[in-house]
C-alpha positions as CSV (number, residue, x, y, z in Angstrom):
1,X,112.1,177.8,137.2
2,X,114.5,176.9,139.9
3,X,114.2,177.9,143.2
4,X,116.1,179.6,146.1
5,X,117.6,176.9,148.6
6,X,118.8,178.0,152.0
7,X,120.4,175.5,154.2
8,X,120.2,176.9,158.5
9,X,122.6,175.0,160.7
10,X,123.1,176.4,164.1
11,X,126.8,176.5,165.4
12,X,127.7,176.7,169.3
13,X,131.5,176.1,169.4
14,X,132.2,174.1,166.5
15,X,135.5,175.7,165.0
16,X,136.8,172.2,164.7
17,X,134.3,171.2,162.3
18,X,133.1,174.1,160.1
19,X,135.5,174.2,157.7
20,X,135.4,170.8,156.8
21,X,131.3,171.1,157.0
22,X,131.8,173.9,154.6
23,X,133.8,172.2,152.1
24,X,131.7,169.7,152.0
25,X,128.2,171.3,151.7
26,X,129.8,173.9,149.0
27,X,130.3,170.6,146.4
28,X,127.1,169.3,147.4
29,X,125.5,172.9,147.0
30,X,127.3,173.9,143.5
31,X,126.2,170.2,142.1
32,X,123.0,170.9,142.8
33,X,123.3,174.4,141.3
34,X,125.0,173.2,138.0
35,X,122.6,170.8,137.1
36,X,119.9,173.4,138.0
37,X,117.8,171.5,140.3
38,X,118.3,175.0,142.7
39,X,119.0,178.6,141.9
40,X,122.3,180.3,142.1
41,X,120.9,182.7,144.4
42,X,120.8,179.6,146.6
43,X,123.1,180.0,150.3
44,X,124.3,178.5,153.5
45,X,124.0,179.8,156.8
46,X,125.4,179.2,159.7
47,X,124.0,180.4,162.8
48,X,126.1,181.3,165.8
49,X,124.9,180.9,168.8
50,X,126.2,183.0,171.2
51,X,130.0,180.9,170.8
52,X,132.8,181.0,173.2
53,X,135.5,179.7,170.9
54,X,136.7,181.1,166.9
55,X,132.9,180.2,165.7
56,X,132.0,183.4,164.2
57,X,135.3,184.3,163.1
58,X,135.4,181.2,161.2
59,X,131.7,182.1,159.6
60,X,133.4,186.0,158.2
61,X,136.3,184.2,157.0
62,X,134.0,181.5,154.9
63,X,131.8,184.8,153.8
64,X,134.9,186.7,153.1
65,X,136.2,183.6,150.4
66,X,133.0,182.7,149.3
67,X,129.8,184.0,148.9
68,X,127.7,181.5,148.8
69,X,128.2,181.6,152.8
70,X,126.1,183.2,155.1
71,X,125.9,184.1,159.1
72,X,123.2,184.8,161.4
73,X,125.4,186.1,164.8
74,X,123.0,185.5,168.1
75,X,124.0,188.5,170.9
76,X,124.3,185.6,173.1
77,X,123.5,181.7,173.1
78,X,119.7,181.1,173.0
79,X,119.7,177.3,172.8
80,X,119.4,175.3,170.0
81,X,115.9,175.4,169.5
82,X,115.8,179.2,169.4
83,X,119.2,179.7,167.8
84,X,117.5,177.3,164.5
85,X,114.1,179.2,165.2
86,X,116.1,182.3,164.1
87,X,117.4,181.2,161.7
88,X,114.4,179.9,159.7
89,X,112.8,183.7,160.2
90,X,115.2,185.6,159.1
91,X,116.1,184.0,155.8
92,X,112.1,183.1,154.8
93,X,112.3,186.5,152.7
94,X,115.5,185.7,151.2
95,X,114.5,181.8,150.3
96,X,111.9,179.7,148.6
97,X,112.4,176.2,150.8
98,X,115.1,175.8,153.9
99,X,116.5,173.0,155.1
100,X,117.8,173.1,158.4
101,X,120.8,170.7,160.0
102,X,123.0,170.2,162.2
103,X,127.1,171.7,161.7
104,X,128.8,168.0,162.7
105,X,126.3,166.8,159.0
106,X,125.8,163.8,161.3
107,X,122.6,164.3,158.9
108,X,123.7,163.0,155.7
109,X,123.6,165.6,153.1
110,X,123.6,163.1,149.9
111,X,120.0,163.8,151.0
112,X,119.5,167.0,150.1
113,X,118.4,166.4,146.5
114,X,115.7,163.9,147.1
115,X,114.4,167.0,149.9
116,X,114.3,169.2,147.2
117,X,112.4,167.0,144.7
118,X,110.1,166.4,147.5
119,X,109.5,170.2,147.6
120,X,109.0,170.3,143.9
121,X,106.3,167.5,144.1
122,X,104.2,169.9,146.1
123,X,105.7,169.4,149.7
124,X,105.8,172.3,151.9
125,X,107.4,170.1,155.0
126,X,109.7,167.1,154.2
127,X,110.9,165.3,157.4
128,X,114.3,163.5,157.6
129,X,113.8,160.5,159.4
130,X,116.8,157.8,160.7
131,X,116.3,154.6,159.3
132,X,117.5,152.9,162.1
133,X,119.7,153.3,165.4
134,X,122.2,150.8,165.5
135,X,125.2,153.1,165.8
136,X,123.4,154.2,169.0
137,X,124.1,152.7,172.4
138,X,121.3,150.2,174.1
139,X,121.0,153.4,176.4
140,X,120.1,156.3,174.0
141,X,118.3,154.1,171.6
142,X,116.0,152.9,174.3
143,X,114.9,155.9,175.9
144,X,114.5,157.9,172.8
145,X,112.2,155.1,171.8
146,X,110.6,155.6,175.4
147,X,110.3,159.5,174.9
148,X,108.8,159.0,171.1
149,X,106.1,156.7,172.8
150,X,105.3,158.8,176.0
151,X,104.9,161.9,173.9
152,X,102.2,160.4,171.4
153,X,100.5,158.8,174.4
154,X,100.8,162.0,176.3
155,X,99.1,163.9,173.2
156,X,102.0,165.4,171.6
157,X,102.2,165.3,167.4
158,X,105.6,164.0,166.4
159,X,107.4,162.4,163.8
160,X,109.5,159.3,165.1
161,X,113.4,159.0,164.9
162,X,112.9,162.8,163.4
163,X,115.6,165.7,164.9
164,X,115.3,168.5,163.3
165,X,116.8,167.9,160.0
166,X,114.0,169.1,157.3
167,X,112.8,171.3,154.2
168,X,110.2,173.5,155.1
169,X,108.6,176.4,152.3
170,X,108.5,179.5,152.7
171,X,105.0,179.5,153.7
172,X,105.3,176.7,156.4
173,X,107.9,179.0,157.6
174,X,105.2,181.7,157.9
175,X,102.9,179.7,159.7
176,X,105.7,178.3,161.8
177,X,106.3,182.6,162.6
178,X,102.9,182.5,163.6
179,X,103.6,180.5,167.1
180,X,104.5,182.8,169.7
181,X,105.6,180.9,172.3
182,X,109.1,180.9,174.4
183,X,109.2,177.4,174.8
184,X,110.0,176.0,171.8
185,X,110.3,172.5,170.8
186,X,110.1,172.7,166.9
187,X,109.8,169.2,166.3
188,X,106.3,169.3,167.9
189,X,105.5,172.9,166.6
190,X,105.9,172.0,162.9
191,X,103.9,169.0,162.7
192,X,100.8,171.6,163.7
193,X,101.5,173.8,161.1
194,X,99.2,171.2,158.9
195,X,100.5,171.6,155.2
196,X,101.4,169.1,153.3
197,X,104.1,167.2,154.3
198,X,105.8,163.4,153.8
199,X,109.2,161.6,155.1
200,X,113.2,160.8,153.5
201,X,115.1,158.3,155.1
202,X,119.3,158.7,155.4
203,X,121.7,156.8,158.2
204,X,123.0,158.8,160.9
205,X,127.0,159.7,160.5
206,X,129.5,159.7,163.3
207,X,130.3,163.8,164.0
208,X,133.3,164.9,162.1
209,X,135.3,166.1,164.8
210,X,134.5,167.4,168.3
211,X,132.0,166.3,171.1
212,X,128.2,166.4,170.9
213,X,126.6,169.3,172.3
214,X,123.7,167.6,173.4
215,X,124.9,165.6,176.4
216,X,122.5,163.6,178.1
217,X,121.7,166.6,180.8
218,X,120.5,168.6,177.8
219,X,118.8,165.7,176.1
220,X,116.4,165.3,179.1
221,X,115.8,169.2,179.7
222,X,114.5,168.7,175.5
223,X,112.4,165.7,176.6
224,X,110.6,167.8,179.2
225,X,110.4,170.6,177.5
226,X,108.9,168.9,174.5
227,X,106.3,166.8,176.7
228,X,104.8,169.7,178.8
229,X,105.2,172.2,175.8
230,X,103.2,169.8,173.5
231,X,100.5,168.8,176.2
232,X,98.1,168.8,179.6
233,X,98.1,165.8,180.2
234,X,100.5,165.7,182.9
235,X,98.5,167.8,185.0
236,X,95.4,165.4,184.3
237,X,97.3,162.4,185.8
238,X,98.3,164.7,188.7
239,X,94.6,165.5,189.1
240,X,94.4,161.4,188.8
241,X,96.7,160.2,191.4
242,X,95.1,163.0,194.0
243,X,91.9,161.3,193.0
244,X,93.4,157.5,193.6
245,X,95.6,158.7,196.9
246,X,91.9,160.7,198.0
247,X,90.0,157.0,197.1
248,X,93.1,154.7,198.8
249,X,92.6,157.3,202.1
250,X,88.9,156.6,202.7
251,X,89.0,153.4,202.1
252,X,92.0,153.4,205.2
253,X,89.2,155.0,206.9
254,X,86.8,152.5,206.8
255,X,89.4,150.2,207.4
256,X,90.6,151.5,210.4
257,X,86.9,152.2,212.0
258,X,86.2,148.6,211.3
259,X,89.5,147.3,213.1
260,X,88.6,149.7,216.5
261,X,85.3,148.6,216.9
262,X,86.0,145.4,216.5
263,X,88.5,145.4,218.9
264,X,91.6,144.5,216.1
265,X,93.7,147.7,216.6
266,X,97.2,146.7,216.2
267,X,100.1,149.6,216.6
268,X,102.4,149.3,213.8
269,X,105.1,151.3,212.2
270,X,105.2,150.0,209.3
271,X,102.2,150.8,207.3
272,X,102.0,154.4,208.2
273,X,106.0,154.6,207.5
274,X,104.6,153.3,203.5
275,X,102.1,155.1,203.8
276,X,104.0,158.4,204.3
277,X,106.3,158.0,201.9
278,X,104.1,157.0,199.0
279,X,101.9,160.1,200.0
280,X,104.9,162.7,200.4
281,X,106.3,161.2,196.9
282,X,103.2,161.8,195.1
283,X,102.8,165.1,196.4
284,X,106.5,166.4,195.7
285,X,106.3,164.8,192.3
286,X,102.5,166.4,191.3
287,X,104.2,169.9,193.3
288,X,106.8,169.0,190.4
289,X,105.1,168.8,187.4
290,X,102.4,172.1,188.4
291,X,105.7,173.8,189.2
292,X,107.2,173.1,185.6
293,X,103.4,173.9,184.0
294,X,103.7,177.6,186.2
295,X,107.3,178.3,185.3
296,X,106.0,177.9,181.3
297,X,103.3,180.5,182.3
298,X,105.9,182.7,183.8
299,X,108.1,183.0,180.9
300,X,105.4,183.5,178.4
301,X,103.7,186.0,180.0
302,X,107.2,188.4,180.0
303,X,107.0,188.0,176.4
304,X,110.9,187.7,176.2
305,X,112.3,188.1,173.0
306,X,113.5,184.3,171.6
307,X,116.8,185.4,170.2
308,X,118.3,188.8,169.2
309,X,120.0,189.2,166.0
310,X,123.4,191.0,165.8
311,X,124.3,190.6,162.7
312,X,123.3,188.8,159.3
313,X,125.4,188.5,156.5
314,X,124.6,187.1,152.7
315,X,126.2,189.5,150.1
């Protein structure tokens, strides 16, 4: 028996490309249906988060001509993190697997078969993963290779050159609902859910139209937020580096006693000038990090909702 496919993509201003993305996932959605590898009851829906431009709109129109459209409208834009998080639970009653991705299809959706079939094998997580990076500047590609790296060494669970284009199951979805945390970095979350799971390569397309809205501002705001939502480490090396600074200050100590009593005081600017400023930049920096840990704490303990739902539409 086939089963119910929903495809999630998140939409924050992207009335240049939805039309076009809609066209193309309806082929790609009714081949899939007429050879029967999903079930008619199978959907697509966009998620709008919180838009300032003809976003929604667009989504009623595509519902209006076609049902096999759907929206999820946000009261107001919740990120993209929480606007996909919102997505996933409120269609996991509706669906048997979901694939979420992003509204450019800079994900490439001749893909979405071999997802499926994964699913079928017994998969409850399927991970698209880039192949490689070459349409990526020297820039990006580095320092996404940097984050990847930091993360695993800093304790975090991820999958490498993995956004957030993926198949999940219904119940991974369940167990994903089970994480109650504000800050959200799914990509780290899901790989804790622990059921089975495996990998489908594609190669990253250029965005049909428009300007990414992940600029890199926002890209570094994720790599923090995914590093000191995923892990403590941080604060150990904080506690480390007092340590060292607490070690590199006696030591001074001695050092100084030595050079008095034996007559070799010298006045000089210089090392207490270092000395200052390697102190002071340790300290704002560890003030930084505990400050980031604290603000986390703050926000969870309000217990803010994630997102709001206004609206959903399917039939």
């Amino acid at each position: 028996m086939n089963k119910i496919l929903y495809l999630v993509i998140p939409c924050y201003n992207e009335e240049e490309v939805l039309r076009d993305t809609a066209a193309k996932l309806k082929d790609k959605m009714d081949d899939m249906k007429a050879r029967h590898i999903i079930a008619p009851e199978s959907r697509v829906i966009f998620v709008n988060d919180g838009s300032m431009d003809l976003t929604w709109h667009i989504i009623e129109k595509l519902h209006q001509e076609d049902k096999l459209f759907g929206g999820i409208n946000l009261t107001r834009n919740r990120g993209h993190q929480n606007a996909l998080l919102g997505g996933l639970l409120t269609v996991k009653d509706d669906a048997d697997m979901v694939i979420s991705l992003d509204a450019d299809l800079q994900d490439d959706i001749d893909v979405l078969e071999t997802m499926v079939n994964k699913y079928y094998e017994g998969y409850d997580v399927v991970y698209g993963v880039r192949s490689n990076r070459k349409k990526d500047s020297f820039f990006k590609r580095s320092t996404a290779q940097f984050f990847y790296k930091l993360t695993k060494n800093l304790g975090g669970e991820l999958v490498y050159n993995h956004a957030d284009f993926r198949l999940m199951s219904r119940r991974a979805i369940e167990g994903l609902a089970e994480f109650g945390e504000v800050n959200l970095f799914l990509r780290g979350i899901v790989p804790l859910i622990g059921y089975p799971s495996t990998i489908v390569e594609y190669e990253r397309k250029e965005r049909l139209a428009g300007k990414s809205k992940y600029p890199l501002s926002k890209m570094f705001g994720l790599a923090v937020e995914g590093i000191t939502s995923l892990s403590v480490k941080p604060i150990r090396i904080v506690t480390f580096l007092g340590t060292l600074v607490f070690v590199g200050s006696i030591a001074m100590l001695i050092y100084v006693l030595v050079s008095y009593f034996t007559g070799h005081v010298v006045a000089g600017w210089a090392s207490i000038l270092v000395s200052v400023w390697v102190i002071g930049g340790i300290l704002l920096i560890s003030m930084g990090i505990v400050g980031e840990y604290i603000g986390k704490i703050y926000l969870e303990t309000k217990k803010r909702p994630r997102y709001i739902v206004e609206q959903y539409i399917k039939d």
